[in-house]
C-alpha positions in Angstrom: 111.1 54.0 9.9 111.1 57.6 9.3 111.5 59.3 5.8 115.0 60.8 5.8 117.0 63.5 4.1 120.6 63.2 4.7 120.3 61.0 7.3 118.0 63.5 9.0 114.0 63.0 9.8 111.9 65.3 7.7 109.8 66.9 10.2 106.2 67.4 8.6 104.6 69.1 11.2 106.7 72.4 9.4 105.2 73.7 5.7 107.4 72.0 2.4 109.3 75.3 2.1 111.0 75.1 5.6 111.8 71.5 4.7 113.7 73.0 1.4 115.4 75.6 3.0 116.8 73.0 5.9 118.2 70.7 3.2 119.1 73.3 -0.1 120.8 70.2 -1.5 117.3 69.0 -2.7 116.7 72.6 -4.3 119.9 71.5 -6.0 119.4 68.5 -7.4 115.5 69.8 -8.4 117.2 72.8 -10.6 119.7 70.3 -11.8 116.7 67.9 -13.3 114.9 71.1 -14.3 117.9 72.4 -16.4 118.3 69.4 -18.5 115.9 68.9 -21.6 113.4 66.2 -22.0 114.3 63.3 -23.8 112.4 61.4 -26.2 112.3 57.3 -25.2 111.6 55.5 -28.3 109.2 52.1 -27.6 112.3 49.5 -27.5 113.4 48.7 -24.0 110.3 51.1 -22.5 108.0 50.3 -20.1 105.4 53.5 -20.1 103.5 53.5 -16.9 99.8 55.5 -17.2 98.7 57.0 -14.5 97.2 55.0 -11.2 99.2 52.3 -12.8 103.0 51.2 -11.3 105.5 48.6 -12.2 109.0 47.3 -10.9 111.4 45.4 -12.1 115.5 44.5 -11.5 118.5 45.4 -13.5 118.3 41.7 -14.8 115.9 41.9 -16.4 116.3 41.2 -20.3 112.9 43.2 -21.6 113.2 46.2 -20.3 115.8 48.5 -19.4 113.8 51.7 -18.9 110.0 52.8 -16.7 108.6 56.0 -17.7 105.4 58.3 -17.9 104.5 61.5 -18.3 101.8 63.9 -18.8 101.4 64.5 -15.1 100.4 68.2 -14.8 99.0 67.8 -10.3 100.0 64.2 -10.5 103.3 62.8 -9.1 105.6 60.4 -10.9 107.1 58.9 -7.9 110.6 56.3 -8.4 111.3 54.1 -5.4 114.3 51.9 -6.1 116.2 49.9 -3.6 120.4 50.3 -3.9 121.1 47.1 -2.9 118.9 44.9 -5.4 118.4 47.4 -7.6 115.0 46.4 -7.8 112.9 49.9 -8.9 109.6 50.9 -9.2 107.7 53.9 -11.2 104.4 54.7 -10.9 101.9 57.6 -11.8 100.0 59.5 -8.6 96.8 61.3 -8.6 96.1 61.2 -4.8 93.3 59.2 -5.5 94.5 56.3 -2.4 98.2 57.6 -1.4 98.9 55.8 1.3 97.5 52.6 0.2 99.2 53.2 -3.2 102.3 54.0 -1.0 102.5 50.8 1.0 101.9 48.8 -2.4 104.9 49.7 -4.1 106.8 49.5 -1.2 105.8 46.2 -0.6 106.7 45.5 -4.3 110.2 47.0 -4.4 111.1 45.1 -1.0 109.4 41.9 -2.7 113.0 42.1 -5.1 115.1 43.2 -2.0 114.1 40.8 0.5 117.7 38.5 -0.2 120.1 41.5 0.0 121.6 42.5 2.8 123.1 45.9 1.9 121.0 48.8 0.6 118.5 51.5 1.3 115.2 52.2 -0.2 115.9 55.7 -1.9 112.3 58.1 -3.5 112.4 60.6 -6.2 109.3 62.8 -6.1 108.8 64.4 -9.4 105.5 67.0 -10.9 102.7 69.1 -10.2 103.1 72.9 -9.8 101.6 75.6 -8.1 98.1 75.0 -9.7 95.1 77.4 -8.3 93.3 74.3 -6.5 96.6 73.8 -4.4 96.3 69.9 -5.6 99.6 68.9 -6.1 100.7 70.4 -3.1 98.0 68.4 -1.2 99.5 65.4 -3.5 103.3 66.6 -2.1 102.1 66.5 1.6 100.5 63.0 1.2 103.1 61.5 0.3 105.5 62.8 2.3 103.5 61.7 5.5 102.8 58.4 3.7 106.2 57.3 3.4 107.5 58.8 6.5 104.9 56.2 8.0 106.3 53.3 6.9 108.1 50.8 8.3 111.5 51.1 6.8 113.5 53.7 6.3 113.1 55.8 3.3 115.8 58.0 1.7 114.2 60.9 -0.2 116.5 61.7 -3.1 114.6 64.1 -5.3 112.0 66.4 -4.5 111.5 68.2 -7.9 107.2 68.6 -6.9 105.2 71.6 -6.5 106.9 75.0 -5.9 110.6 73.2 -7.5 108.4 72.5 -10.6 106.8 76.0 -11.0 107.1 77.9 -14.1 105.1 81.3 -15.0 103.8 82.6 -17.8 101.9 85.8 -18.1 100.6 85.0 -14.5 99.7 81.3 -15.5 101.4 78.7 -13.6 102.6 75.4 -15.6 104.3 72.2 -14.6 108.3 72.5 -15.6 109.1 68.6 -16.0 105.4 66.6 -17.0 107.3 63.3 -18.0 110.1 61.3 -16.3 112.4 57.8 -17.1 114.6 56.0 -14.8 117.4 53.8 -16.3 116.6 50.4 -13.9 120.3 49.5 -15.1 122.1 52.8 -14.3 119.2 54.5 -12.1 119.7 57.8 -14.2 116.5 59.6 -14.0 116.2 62.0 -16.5 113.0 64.6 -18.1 111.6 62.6 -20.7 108.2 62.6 -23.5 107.1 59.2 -24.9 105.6 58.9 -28.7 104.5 55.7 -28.0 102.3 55.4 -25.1 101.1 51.5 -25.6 100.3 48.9 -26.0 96.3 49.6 -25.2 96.6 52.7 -24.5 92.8 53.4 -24.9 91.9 50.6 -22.9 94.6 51.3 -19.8 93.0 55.1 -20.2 89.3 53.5 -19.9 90.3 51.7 -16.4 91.5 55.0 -15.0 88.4 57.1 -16.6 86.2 54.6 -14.5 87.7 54.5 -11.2 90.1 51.9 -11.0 92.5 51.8 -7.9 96.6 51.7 -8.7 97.7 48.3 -10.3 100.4 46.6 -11.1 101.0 46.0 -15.1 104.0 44.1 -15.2 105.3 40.8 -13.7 109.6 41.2 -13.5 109.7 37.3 -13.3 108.1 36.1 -16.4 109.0 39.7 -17.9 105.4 40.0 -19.3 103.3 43.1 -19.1 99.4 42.1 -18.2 96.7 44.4 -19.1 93.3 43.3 -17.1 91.0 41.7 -17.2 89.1 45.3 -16.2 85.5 45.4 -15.7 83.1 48.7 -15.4 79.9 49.6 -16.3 78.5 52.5 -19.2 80.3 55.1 -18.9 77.7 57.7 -17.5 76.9 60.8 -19.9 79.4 60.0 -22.4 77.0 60.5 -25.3 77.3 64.3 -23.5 81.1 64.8 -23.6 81.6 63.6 -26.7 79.0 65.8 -28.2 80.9 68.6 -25.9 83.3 70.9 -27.8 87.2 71.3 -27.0 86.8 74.3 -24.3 84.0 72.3 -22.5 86.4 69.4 -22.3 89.2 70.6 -21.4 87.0 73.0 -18.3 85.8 69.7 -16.8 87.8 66.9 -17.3 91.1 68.1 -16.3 92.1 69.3 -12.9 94.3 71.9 -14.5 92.7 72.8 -17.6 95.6 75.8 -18.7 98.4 73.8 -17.9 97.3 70.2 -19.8 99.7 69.4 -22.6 98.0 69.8 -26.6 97.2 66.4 -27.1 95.0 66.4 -23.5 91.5 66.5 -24.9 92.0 64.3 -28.3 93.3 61.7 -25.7 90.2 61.8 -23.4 87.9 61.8 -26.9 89.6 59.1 -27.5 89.2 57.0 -24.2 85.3 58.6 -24.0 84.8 56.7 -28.0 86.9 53.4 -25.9 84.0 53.3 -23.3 81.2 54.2 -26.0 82.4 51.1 -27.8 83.0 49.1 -24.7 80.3 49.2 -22.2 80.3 46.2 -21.2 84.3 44.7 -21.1 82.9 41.4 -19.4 81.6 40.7 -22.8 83.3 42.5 -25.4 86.7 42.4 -24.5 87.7 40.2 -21.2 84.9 37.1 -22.0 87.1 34.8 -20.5 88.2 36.8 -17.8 92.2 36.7 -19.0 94.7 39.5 -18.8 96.1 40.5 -22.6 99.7 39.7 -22.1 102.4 41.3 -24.2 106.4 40.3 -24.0 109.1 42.0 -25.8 110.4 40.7 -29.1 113.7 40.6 -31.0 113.3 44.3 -31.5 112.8 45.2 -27.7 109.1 46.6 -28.5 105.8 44.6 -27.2 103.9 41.7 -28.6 100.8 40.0 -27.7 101.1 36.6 -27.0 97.7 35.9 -25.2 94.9 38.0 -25.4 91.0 37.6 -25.7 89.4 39.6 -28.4 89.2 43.5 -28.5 
């Protein structure tokens, strides 16, 4: 029921540093992650997961082999995987809904796990930094609390968050590791960037920009990734922000505006344009109220097979 360390009950009543110092081997593994450089995951075999978004998926599966995301500067990639299945999840945390978020992709890892006997659920915590807001260590707490409310037991692994992902630079603080993968076949997790961030990048972007609560993109069984159908309204003042320059951007659209990685503001410009365009997605892009659904082809990247019009 509790969330574990060794076999041990974190105790959360005491500040994230005490819980370091109790269990160094966590400080470990954190400077062991940190150490290694990112890798870059070409599209074939990749699942990337945007942020508020989550998917899981087996070692059987014959589409895709490895879950990433990055560009979380406060946010938290969290990976929950169960040893005994094998069945793992990623997903992308802003601390929008933790523990509702939490209990969904519990509830989806043990969805995989519910025929095996043997196992544990194991977490890897991973991002955020010691930004001046103090958000991701507000993001670090909830979850921690939220998974050592569940049920089950939960293992924590890796705890490479907050202060064990703090680099400075001329007194600026900065995420170490923004991106992560996990290996569903091996469970190797591993620093990683993405060049390709798709399919509908813009559009997954727009659901997030708009409020949308965490959601599940992929269904293991059929191995198809399912993007909507999403539905908001126009986008309020985004005639403003797009008439806004880089600085103003950058100020008010990002919860950490120094630490953001260079491509942060040309991909919100981008997303702002999306919602221009698309005011309406009832009409313009989800008329008949079907997801777009993409499957892997011969060459392991994705391929719309059903979509309405966009």
């Amino acid at each position: 029921m509790p969330l574990l360390v060794n076999g041990a009950r974190v105790d959360l009543a005491r500040p994230t540093g005490d819980m370091i110092r109790a269990h160094p081997y966590l400080e470990e593994k954190a400077k062991l992650l940190r150490s290694q450089p990112a890798q870059t995951v070409e599209p074939k075999g990749l699942l990337y997961v945007q942020q508020r978004e989550f998917a899981v998926t087996t070692p059987k599966d014959g589409s895709v082999s490895i879950l990433g995301s990055d560009d979380a500067t406060t946010c938290h990639i969290v990976v929950l995987r169960h040893t005994g299945s094998g069945a793992t999840c990623l997903t992308h945390c802003d601390g929008s809904d933790t523990e509702a978020e939490v209990s969904l992709i519990m509830s989806s890892v043990k969805s995989f796990s519910n025929s095996t006997g043997c196992g544990r659920l194991e977490v890897h915590l991973v991002g955020g930094f010691n930004d001046d807001r103090q958000l991701s260590q507000k993001l670090t707490n909830q979850l921690l609390r939220a998974f050592d409310l569940q049920p089950e037991d939960v293992h924590l692994v890796t705890f490479c968050v907050t202060e064990l992902n703090d680099r400075e630079e001329q007194d600026i603080h900065f995420p170490i590791i923004y991106g992560i993968a996990v290996n569903v076949k091996t469970a190797e997790i591993f620093p990683a960037t993405f060049p390709e961030k798709g399919p509908d990048e813009d559009l997954r972007s727009a659901h997030v920009l708009t409020g949308a609560p965490l959601t599940n993109i992929y269904d293991a069984k059929t191995e198809q990734l399912r993007i909507g159908p999403y539905f908001w309204g126009p986008f309020p003042h985004v005639d403003f922000w797009l008439e806004q320059d880089d600085a103003q951007i950058l100020q008010n659209l990002s919860t950490s505006p120094l630490a953001e990685p260079p491509h942060f503001v040309s991909h919100i410009r981008s997303t702002l344009t999306f919602l221009k365009e698309h005011p309406f997605p009832s009409r313009s892009l989800f008329p008949d109220r079907k997801p777009r659904i993409y499957k892997k082809n011969e060459e392991g990247l994705w391929e719309l097979v059903c979509s309405d019009k966009i």
